[in-house]
Structure formats: structure tokens, C-alpha cells
N, C-alpha and C positions, 0 to 999 in steps of 0.2 A: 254548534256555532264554530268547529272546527273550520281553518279556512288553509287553502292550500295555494301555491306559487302555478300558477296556470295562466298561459292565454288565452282571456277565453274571447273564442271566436264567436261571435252569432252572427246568421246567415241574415241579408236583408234583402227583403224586395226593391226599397229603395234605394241600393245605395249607388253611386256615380260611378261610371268610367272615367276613372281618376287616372287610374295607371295608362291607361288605353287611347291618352288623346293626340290623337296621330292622325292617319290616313284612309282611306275609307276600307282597306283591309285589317287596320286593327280595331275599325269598328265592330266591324260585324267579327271580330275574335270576341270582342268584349262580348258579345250577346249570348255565346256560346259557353261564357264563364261561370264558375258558380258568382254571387256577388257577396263579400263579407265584409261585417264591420268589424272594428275592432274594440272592446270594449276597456275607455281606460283604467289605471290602475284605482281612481276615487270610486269609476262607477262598479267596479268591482268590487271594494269595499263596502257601497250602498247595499247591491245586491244581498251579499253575505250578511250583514244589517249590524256590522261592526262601526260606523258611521249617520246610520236614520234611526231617529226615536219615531216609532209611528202610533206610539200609545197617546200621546196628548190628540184631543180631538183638533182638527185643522182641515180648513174649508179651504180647497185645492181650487184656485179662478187658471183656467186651461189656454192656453196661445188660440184656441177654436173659439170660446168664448169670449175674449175680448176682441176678437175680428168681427164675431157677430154683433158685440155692442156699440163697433165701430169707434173704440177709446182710443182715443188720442195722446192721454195722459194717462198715470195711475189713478190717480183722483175721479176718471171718467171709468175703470176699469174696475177698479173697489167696490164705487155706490152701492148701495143698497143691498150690497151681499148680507148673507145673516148675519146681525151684530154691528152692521158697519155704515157709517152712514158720514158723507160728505158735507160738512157744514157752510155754507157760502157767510161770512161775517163782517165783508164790510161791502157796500155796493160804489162806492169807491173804486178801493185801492184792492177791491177781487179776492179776497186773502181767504184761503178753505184752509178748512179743519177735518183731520183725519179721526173721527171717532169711534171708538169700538166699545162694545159692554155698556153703552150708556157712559164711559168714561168722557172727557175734555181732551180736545184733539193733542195736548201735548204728553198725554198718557200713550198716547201711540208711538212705538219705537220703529223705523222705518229700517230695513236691512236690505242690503244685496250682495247677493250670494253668502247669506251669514253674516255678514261683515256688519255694522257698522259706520257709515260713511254721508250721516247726515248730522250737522251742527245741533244746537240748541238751537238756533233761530232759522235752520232749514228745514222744518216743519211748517215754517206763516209765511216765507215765500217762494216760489219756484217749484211747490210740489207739482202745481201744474204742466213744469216743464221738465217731470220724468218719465219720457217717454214708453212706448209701448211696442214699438218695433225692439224685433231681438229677443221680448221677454218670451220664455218656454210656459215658466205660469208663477202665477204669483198665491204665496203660504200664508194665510190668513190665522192666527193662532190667539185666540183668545183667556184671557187671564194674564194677574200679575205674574212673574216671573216665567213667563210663556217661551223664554229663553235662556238660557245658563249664562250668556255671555249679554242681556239686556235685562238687568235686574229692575230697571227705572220703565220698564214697559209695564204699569200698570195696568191700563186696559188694553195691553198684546200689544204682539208683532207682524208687522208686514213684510216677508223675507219674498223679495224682485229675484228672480231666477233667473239669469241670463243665459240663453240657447246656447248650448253647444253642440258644434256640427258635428252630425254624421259620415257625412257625404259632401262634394263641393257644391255650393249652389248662390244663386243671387235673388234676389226679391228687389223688384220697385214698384210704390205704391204709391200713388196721387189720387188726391180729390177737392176738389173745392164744393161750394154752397153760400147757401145767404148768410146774413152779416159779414160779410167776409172773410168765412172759415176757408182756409188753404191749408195743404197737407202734403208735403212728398216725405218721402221714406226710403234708403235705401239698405239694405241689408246683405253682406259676405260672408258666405264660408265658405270656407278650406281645414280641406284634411289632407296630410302628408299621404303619401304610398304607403308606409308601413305602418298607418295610422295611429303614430306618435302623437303628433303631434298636430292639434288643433286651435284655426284662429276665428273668431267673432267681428266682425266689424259692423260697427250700425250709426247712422245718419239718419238724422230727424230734424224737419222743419215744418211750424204750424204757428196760422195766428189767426186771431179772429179782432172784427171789430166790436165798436162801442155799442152798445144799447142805451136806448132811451125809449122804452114802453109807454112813456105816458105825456112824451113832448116836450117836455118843461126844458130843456138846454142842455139835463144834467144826466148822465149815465145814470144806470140803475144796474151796469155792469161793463167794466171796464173791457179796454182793448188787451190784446197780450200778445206778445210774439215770442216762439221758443224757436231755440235750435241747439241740439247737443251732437254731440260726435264720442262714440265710444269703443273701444277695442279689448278686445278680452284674447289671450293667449294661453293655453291649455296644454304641457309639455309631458311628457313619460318619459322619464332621465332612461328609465330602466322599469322595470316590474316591479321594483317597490319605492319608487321616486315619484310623485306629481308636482309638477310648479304652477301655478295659476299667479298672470298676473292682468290686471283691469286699470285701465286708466278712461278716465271722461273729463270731460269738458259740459257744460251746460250754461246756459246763456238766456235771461230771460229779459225782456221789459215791460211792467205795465204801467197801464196811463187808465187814467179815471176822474172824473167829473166833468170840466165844461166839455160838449160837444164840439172836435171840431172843424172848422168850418164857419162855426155862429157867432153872430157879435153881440159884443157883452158890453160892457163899460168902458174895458181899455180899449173899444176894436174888436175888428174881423180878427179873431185867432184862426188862421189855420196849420200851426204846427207846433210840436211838442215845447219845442227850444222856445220858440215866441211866446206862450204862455209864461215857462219859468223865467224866461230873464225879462218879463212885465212885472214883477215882483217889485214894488216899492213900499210895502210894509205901511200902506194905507188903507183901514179898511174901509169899506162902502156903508153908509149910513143903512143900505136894503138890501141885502141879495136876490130876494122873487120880490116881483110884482106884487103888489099889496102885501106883501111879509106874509105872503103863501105858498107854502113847496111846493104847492101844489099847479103852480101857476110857473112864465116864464123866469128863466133865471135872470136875473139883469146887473150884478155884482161884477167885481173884476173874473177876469178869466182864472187867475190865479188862488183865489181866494175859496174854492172848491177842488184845485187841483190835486190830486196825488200821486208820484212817480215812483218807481219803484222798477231799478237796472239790478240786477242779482245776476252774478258770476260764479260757479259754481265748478273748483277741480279735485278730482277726485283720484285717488289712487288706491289700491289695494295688493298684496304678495301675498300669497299662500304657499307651502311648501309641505307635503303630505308623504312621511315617511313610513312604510314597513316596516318593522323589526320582524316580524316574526308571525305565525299564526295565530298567535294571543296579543301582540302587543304592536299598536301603530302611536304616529304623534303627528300633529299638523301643526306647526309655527305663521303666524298669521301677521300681519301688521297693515296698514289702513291709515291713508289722511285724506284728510280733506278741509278745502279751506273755499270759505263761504264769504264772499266780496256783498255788501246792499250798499247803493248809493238811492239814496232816498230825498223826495220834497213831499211835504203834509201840510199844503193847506198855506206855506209862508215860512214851516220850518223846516230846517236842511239835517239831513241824520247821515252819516256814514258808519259804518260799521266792519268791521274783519273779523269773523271767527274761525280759527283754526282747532282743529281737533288730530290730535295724534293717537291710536288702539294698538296693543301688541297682547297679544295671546297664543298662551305655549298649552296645546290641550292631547291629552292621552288618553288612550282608550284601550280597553286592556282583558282581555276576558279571562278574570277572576276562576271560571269555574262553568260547565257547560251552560249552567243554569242563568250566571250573574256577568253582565259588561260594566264595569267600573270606567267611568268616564271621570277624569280631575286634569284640575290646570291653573293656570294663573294668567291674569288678563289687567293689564292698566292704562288708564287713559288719561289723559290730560288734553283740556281745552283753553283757550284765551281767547275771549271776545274783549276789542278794542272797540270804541265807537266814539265817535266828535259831531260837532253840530257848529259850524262858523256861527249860527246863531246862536247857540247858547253859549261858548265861549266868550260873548259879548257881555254874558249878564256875570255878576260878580257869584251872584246866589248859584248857579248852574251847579248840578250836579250829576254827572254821567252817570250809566248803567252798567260799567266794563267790569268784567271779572274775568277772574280765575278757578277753574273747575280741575279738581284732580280727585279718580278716583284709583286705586288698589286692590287687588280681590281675589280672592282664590275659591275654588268650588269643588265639588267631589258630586258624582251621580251612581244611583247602583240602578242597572237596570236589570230587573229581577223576571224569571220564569220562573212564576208559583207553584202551577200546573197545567196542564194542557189548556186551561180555560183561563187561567189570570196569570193576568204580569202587571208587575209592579215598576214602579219609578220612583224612586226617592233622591235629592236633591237638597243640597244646602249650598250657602254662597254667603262668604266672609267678603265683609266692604270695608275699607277704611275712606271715609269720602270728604274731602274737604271742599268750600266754597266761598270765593269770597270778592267782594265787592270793592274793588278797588281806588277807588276816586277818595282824597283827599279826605272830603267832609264823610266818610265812612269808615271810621277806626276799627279796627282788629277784624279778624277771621269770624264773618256770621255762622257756616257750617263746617261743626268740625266733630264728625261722629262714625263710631264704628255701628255697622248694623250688622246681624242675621238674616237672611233669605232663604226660609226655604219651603220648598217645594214640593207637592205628591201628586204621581200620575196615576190612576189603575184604570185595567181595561177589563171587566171580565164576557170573555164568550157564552151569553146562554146557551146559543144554538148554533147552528150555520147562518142561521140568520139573524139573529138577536143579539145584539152586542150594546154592554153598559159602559160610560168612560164617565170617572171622576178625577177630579183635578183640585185642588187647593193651594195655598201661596200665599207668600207675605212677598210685597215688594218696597220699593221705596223712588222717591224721584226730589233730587234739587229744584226747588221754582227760582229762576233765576233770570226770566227774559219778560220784558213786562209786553214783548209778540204775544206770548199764552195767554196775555189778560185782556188787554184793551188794543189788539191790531194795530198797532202804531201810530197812534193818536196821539202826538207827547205833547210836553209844553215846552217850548222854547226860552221858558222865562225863566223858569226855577226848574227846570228835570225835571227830577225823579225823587221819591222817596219811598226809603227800602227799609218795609219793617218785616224782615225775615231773617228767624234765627235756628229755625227746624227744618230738620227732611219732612216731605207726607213722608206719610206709611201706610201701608194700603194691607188690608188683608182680602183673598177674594175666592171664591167656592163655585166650584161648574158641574154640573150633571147631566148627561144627556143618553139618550134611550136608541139608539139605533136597527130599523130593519134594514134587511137589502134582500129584497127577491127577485127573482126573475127577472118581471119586468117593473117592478114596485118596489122603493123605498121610500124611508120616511123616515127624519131624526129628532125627537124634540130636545127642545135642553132649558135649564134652568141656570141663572146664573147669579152671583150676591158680590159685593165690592165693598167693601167700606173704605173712607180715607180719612186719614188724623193728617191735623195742619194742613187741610188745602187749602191752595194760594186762591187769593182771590183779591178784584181790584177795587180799592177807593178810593177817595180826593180829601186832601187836607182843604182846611178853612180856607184858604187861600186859593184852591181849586187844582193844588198840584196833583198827577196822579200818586197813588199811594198803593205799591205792592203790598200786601199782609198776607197774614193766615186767617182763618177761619179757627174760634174757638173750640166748636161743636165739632164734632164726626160726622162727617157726609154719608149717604151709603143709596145705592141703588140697587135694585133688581129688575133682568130681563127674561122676556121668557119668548120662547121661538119652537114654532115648528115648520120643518120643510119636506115636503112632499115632492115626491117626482114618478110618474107613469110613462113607461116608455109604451106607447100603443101600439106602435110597428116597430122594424128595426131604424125606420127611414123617420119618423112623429115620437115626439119627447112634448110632457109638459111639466112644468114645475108652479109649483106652488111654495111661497111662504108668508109666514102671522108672523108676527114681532110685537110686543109689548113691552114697554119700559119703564118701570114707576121709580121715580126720583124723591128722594127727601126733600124737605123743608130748605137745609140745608145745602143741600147740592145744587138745587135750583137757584137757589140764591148769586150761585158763583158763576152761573152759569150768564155769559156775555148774551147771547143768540139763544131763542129757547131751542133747544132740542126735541124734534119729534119724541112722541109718545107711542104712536101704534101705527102698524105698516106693514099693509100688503102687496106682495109679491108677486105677480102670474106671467108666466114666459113660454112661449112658444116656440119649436127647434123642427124645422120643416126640411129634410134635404129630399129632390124628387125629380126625376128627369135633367140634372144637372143645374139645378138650383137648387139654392140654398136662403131658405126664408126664415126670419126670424122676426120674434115679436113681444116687445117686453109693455105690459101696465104697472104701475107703481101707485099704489093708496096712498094718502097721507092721513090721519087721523086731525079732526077739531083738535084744539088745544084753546087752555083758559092763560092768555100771556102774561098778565097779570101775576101770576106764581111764581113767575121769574123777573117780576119788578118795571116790566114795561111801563111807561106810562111817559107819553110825546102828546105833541101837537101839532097842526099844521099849521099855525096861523099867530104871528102876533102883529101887538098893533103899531103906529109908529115910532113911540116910547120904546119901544122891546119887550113889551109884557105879551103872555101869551093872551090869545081868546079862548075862555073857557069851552066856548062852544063850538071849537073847531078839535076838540078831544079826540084825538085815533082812538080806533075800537081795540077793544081788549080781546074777542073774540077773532082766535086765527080759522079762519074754517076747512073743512076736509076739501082734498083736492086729490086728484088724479091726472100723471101723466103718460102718456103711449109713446112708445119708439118704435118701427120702424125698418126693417133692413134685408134687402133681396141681393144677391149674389147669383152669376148666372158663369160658367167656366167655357167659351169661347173655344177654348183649345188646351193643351197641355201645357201651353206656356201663358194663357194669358186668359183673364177673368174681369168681368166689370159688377160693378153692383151701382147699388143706388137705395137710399133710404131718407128717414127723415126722424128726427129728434124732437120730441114735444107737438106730436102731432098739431092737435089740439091750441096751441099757441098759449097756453096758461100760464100769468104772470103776474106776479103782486104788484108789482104797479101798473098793469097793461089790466087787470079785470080784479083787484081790491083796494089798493093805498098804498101813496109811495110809500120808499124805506127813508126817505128823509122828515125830518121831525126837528121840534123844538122841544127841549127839555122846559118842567117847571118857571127856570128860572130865566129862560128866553134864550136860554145857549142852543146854537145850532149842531144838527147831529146827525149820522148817518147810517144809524146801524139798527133802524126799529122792523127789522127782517122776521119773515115770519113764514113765506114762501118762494117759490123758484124764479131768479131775475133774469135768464136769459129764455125766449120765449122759441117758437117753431128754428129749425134749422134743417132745413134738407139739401141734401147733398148728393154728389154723384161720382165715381171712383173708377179709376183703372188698373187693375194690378198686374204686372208681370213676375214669373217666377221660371228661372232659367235653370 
């Protein structure tokens, strides 16, 4: 693992007449040239593997692969990878959940480029508007402490890779489709002459409209519109200096419930603004037609509405020094500040959370055998949040807190023997939390933890390879987004009965071949969690953060399959099963799939490029996770028994779609469709809207897919 002060050049086929752009005599010099890249000082440290842990198992989603699923977002780019599944939880106000392990989407730690740079409450909105232009590929890392510098990532890490250029080049990409999905894209790079010095730039805009599958006035999936703008900077001071810095911007809005266009009670609504300032805190004796969801809406416009503007700036510096052939350090730091300006139904939410990360981390080879990775990393966060309406009530009481955690780590990464390598891992926490609004005395979290970590990998064969992983993590519940998607109450808050971290302990084993033309990995994996948060309501019907008494715990089990038939024909196969406790399911908002298969088709041939993904879903008994709605009460508010939603979700399947054809060297069309088949729970089972027991209206009795066919058609340029 000796490493030495080298340029090192490697030749490419691709790379630009960068130097050469002149005349049409330095062109044709250019052609006559060898072409080299330059490799910089971090990807040289990767190489040499003083920098990449490659023992933990990590399911690599490729810049090819997400063009073929034609994602828009990460959320569209993730799905149904092994382990990972995108939860849709409110048909509202559109709000997904990144889930892995069978974990609760706010056990997912979201990262780019390493870093750090998503809120506590930038997990419930805007994940939809993190683009896909620009990403190289996204690291899919399952288990708690899946990351040295994300100890709170119970069910793993999503680490966003931003491209960095090779060569100069641009990309623009458009398409639209039905419901109103629109899409341009634009994409920059540059690299210096003496390729120093590398820049990123990426532009995204995308929105789609409203759905209503089943008529009734009221979405069953909200409108959204993104737009982010992002630049990444990439410097080589010298051969043992790198500076990396990333700044973004992202910009989302959704709108959900009345349709519109439709008249309702107060009026023809046809625009956002006209809806919220119809607001006069009256409610309608009916909202559907016969007090049936099922049926037209006929209430105020406002009184189903939910808005939801999120402002999202991001910054990150990195600075990656050399010492020597045994010893580098990379100083990090990362903010980011997350703006929601929110309406729910009649009540107004704002909220600010700021997050500040610094981390000073070394790497250090101990010994041919051992990489000694230690550092120290601390963050502090503030979410502030107001509500013009609940400031009105005397009883109100906010959600704001203060998040600080402290922490230092040490890693040995060990060559046992030619066949096993080890990873060992701990991580000292000091974490404090606390809930700051008036009627909330003293510091609820204030606790030191341990974290730690084991990776091993051992080689049977050439082709046989075992990887085991175990972990203890831990995560603050502090955002009552994780529990109940922003449903608050205006009247009285919140109330906050939490005074523990979870803790999670979790175990992963997986069996690896890779032949020829045939692999195939299974894996096993086990979570437990002490004190998970989970949501209820005081007598009075406030929501109520708590813990759970009981340990939750789940188990997943997977296997994936992939046959390459020619060099040009690929098919993949994956199984997934996930048995959840008593307890887990309990906390669980939306039930989570159970069982889910995978089959995908990768067709390149004559200069197309075909692709074709089905997705199983597995029956489920809803009931286990505490469903139980109606669609019907009578003019009193009581429900009718005999308009009971079923408790049985049934198995479905959906097709995607996607052909690509390359026109020229500079320019490609494609065209595809999403959801073939049009399958949608409210469009071919029951709405997601319901009435609880007690005749309270509700929106979250989800159980399958709310946005139904979408085909599209696309142009891209790449210069």
C-alpha cells in the first residue's frame, strides 16, 4: 500500500481538444495527438485505496442506469433497488420516504459527495427535487453505521456522487409527457489544459401535474415543480493539495388536494394564491357528496389544500492534504439551510433549519497490512418554526429545537490474508437535544453513546466472495415530519414525550458470485431498535411524539441475479422479503411492502438502447399496521359501518418502459412510458382518502401506486 508522488497520466479515448481549440489546422493537429487525462490528486489516492473502503457491501446505481429508468429525481433513481424502497405517505401533500433494511425513511442518511447536507426535516420534503443530472452514480450502503461520519444512519446511507469532468463537454436534455411532466436539463464541464483544475455545473427543471384517478375533485397525487442549480469546483493546488467546493440552490413547490380549475363551495378555484387566501377558518358542514370520499368533493377549496414551498442552499469545502506516502488528512465542513413555508388544510407552518458539519479526518498506513482511518467531526443544527395560527392560541406549543452532536472515531482497516480483510470501527458521540419552546423545560437528550462497527470480506474463490457487517447506531427523533407528514394541529401543537436516543443494533451477511457472464448475491440482514419514535394523540387529540416501550426489530432477506446473454442482452432478477415485528409495524405510518420482485431488461443493438423494468408487489394483511378507515359517514359525522375499507392490499405489478435511439454523435432521442399498464389505488382499488372511527377526515389509508401511466418522449444533446 506504498504510495508514491507521481503524475499519473492515463491515456483516454475520450478525452477533448481542449488545448487545440483553434483553427481547422489545430484540429486536425489534435487528431494526430496522443489524448491524456490527467488523474487528480483524490482520484489518485482512491486508486492506491488509501481513501475507499470497498469491504462493506454497497449496491453501486450507475449514471447508465438511471438514464435508463429515465429518473428525474433520486427518489425516482433509488426505487426498488435491493433493500430500498420509496414510500409515497401522504396523497396530499406527496411527501416520500427513503427506506432501506425495512428501516423508517428517517433512518436513511442522505449524503453528497460524503458530506452531509440534508436537515432533519430534509428527508419529508424536496427529496423529490434532488436531481439526477450531473450524478456519476449513487452508493447505496446498507446497515447502521454504514458511515464513519453518519452514525444516525440506521437503515444506511445514500452517498449522490457528483461527476467530475474528464474532458470538456455539455449535455442538454428535454422531455415532456402526460400529466404534465416537463424536464430540461443542462449539464457543464471543463477541465483546465494542465488538467488542474476541474468545474461541474448542472441545471435542472421538472414538474408534473395533479392526479385525480378516481374523479372525485381531490388529487390522489399532488402537482410539484423543481428547479435546482448546482456547481462543484475541483482544484490540484499541487500533487498533494485537492480543494473541492459545491454550492446548490434547490427550489421546490407542492400543491395537493382540490383540483384545479373545479368549483367547490367557495368558487371556481383556479389558482394556487386563490385557494390559500379563500381561507376563512369556516369549516363546511360536508366535504363529499353524501359524506363519501368516494364521491365529488364539494367543501371549501381550502379545506383539503396542502402547500408545501421548500428552499433548499447548500454548501460544502473540502480540502485533501498529502503528507507523505503513509499519511494524508481531508478537513471538511458543509451547510446547509432548509427554508418550508407550509399551509395544511387551514394551518400555516414555517419553519428554518440550519445545519453546520466540520470534520478533520486522517488516514494513515499504520503498517503494509493496516490503514488507520481517525478524526473528529461536529455538527450542530437549529430548527426554528412558527405558525401565525397557532401563535393565536395561548396553549400552542412549537416543535423548534436544538441539535448538537461531538464525536470522534478511529477505523483499522486490516489485510488478514490474501483472502480476508477486516474493518473495525468505533465512534464516540456526545449528542445533546433539546426542545426549546417555553412549555418544554430542560434538555430532553443529553447522552454519550458508543458506535461501533465491523466489516469483513473474505475471498473463497475468484469468484466467491462472503461480506459480514454488524453495528450499533443511534438517531435523535426530533421532527414530528418522521411521524405524521405534517398534519399538525393548529390549536395546541405539539406534545413531545421524548427523552432517549433509539439505538439500533444491526447484522448483514451476504454470499457473493461473479462469473463470466453470471452473478448472483444473496444477503440476510437483522435491525433491532430501542426507543423508537412513534406517533400518538393526547385525549384531546393533540399529536403526541413518544417512544415505543418494546424493541422493534426486522429482518430482510434478498437475492439478485444477473445473466449477461451477449455482450449487447443483460437480465437482472431480484426477491426481497421483509418480516417486520409486532412492534415495528406498529410505528409504521404507511404499511411497508413485504415481498418484491424485480426483473429488468438492458437491450443495447443497432444503436439502440432498450430497456425494460416489472416490479411485483406482494398481498399484504393492512390490518398489522393498524388501518382501519371508512369511506362514508352519515350527516351527524358518524361513520357507516358498512362502507368499511378493506383490509386486504393486494399484489400488483408495474412495467416501465424505455428506448433510446443515437441520431448522431451529438444528439439522441428516446421515448418511453412509466406504469405501463396504468395501475392505481384509486383509479382500479380505493381511494387513499378515509374516515377514521371517530368521523375525523384523513388522507393517508395508502397501500399502492397514486400516480398511474406517464409516457413520455425526449431529446438529448451532448456536445
Amino acid at each position: 500500500m506504498k504510495k508514491t508522488y507521481i503524475a499519473s497520466l492515463i491515456i483516454s479515448m475520450m478525452a477533448p481538444n481542449f488545448a487545440f481549440a483553434g483553427d481547422e489546422h489545430q484540429h486536425e493537429a489534435a487528431e494526430n495527438v496522443e489524448r491524456i487525462t490527467v488523474t487528480g490528486v483524490r482520484q489518485r489516492l482512491e486508486q492506491a485505496g488509501t481513501l475507499a473502503n470497498t469491504i462493506m457491501k454497497t449496491e453501486v446505481i450507475g449514471s447508465d442506469l438511471i438514464e435508463s429508468k429515465n429518473a428525474v429525481n433520486l427518489t425516482e433513481a433509488i426505487d426498488n433497488s435491493p433493500g430500498v424502497k420509496v414510500s409515497a405517505e401522504c396523497s396530499m401533500c406527496g411527501v416520500k420516504r427513503i427506506m432501506m433494511n425495512g428501516m423508517k425513511g428517517e433512518h436513511t442518511t442522505i449524503l453528497v459527495d460524503g458530506l452531509p447536507v440534508h436537515t432533519m426535516i430534509s428527508g419529508y420534503y424536496a427529496v423529490d427535487a434532488i436531481p439526477t443530472t450531473g450524478i456519476s452514480r449513487i452508493e447505496v450502503a446498507r446497515g447502521a453505521g454504514a458511515s464513519l461520519i453518519a452514525p444516525e444512519a440506521i437503515g444506511g446511507t445514500i452517498n449522490v456522487i457528483t461527476e467530475e469532468p474528464i474532458e470538456n463537454g455539455a449535455e442538454v436534455d428535454m422531455s415532456v409527457g402526460q400529466e404534465g411532466y416537463r424536464k430540461m436539463s443542462l449539464l457543464g464541464k471543463g477541465v483546465s489544459e494542465d488538467g488542474m483544475t476541474r468545474l461541474t455545473l448542472i441545471g435542472q427543471y421538472d414538474e408534473r401535474d395533479q392526479v385525480d384517478n378516481d374523479d372525485n375533485k381531490v388529487n390522489e397525487n399532488p402537482s410539484q415543480e423543481n428547479r435546482s442549480f448546482t456547481a462543484r469546483l475541483s482544484h490540484d493546488v499541487n500533487d498533494t493539495n485537492n480543494v473541492v467546493l459545491r454550492v446548490s440552490n434547490i427550489y421546490s413547490e407542492v400543491f395537493g388536494g382540490p383540483m384545479l380549475g373545479e368549483t367547490f363551495a367557495d368558487g371556481k378555484m383556479g389558482s394556487k394564491s386563490q385557494i390559500i387566501g379563500s381561507y376563512d377558518g369556516v369549516d363546511s358542514a360536508q366535504l363529499f357528496e353524501g359524506g363519501d370520499v368516494r364521491n365529488d368533493y364539494v367543501g371549501k377549496a381550502w379545506e383539503t389544500t396542502e402547500w408545501i414551498e421548500t428552499v433548499r442552499n447548500e454548501v460544502s469545502l473540502s480540502w485533501l492534504h498529502d503528507f507523505s506516502d503513509d499519511l494524508n488528512v481531508t478537513l471538511s465542513a458543509s451547510y446547509a439551510d432548509h427554508e418550508q413555508d407550509s399551509f395544511y388544510e387551514g394551518f400555516d407552518y414555517y419553519a428554518e433549519d440550519t445545519m453546520n458539519f466540520y470534520d478533520a479526518r486522517f488516514n494513515y498506513v499504520a503498517h503494509d497490512d493496516h490503514l488507520l482511518t481517525f478524526g473528529a467531526d461536529y455538527r450542530t443544527e437549529e430548527m426554528r418554526s412558527q405558525s401565525l395560527q397557532g401563535s393565536s392560541n395561548a396553549d400552542y406549543t412549537s416543535d423548534s429545537f436544538d441539535y448538537d452532536v461531538l464525536g470522534v472515531y478511529l477505523q483499522d482497516t486490516w489485510q488478514a490474508t490474501d483472502e480476508l480483510e477486516v474493518n473495525l470501527a468505533l465512534r464516540y458521540d456526545q449528542v445533546k437535544a433539546d426542545f426549546i419552546d417555553p412549555a418544554k423545560q430542560g434538555t430532553e437528550i443529553d447522552e454519550s453513546i458508543l458506535s461501533p462497527r465491523m466489516d469483513m470480506r473474505y475471498r473463497h474463490t475468484d469468484e466467491l466472495t462472503s461480506r459480514f457487517s454488524a453495528g450499533r447506531g443511534y438517531r435523535a427523533p426530533l421532527s414530528f415530519f418522521e411521524t405524521d407528514h405534517g398534519i399538525l394541529d393548529g390549536t395546541k401543537g405539539f406534545v413531545i414525550d421524548v427523552d432517549d436516543l433509539e439505538r439500533s443494533t444491526s447484522a448483514n451477511y451476504s454470499l457473493s458470485f461473479e462469473g463470466e457472464h453470471f452473478t448472483a448475491t444473496g444477503s440476510v440482514a437483522w435491525t433491532e431498535v430501542e426507543n423508537l419514535a412513534a406517533l400518538t394523540e393526547t385525549d384531546d387529540g393533540v399529536p403526541k411524539l413518544t417512544q415505543l416501550e418494546e424493541d422493534a426489530s426486522v429482518m430482510t432477506y434478498d437475492i439478485a441475479l444477473g445473466y449477461q446473454v451477449t455482450h449487447d442482452l443483460t437480465l437482472n432478477l431480484t426477491g426481497e422479503y421483509f418480516d417486520y415485528d409486532s412492534a415495528f409495524k406498529s410505528s409504521y405510518a404507511i404499511a411497508p411492502i413485504e415481498e418484491r420482485v424485480t426483473f429488468s431488461v438492458d437491450y443495447d443493438v443497432a444503436g439502440w438502447e432498450l430497456y425494460a423494468s416489472v416490479v411485483w408487489i406482494g398481498s399484504r394483511d393492512l390490518s398489522d399496521y393498524g388501518y382501519e378507515g371508512y369511506n362514508q359517514v352519515d350527516s351527524n359525522g358518524n361513520v357507516i359501518l358498512s362502507s368499511k375499507k378493506t383490509t386486504d392490499a393486494p399484489s400488483y405489478f408495474t412495467m416501465d418502459l424505455r428506448a433510446a435511439y443515437e441520431l448522431n454523435e451529438t444528439f439522441s432521442v428516446y421515448a418511453g412510458v412509466a406504469n405501463l399498464f396504468d395501475y392505481t389505488q384509486a383509479g382500479d382499488e380505493d381511494t387513499p382518502l378515509f374516515y377514521d372511527a371517530d368521523g375525523g377526515y384523513d388522507v393517508g389509508y395508502i397501500y399502492g401506486p397514486l400516480r398511474g401511466r406517464e409516457a413520455y418522449v425526449g431529446l438529448k444533446a451532448t456536445f
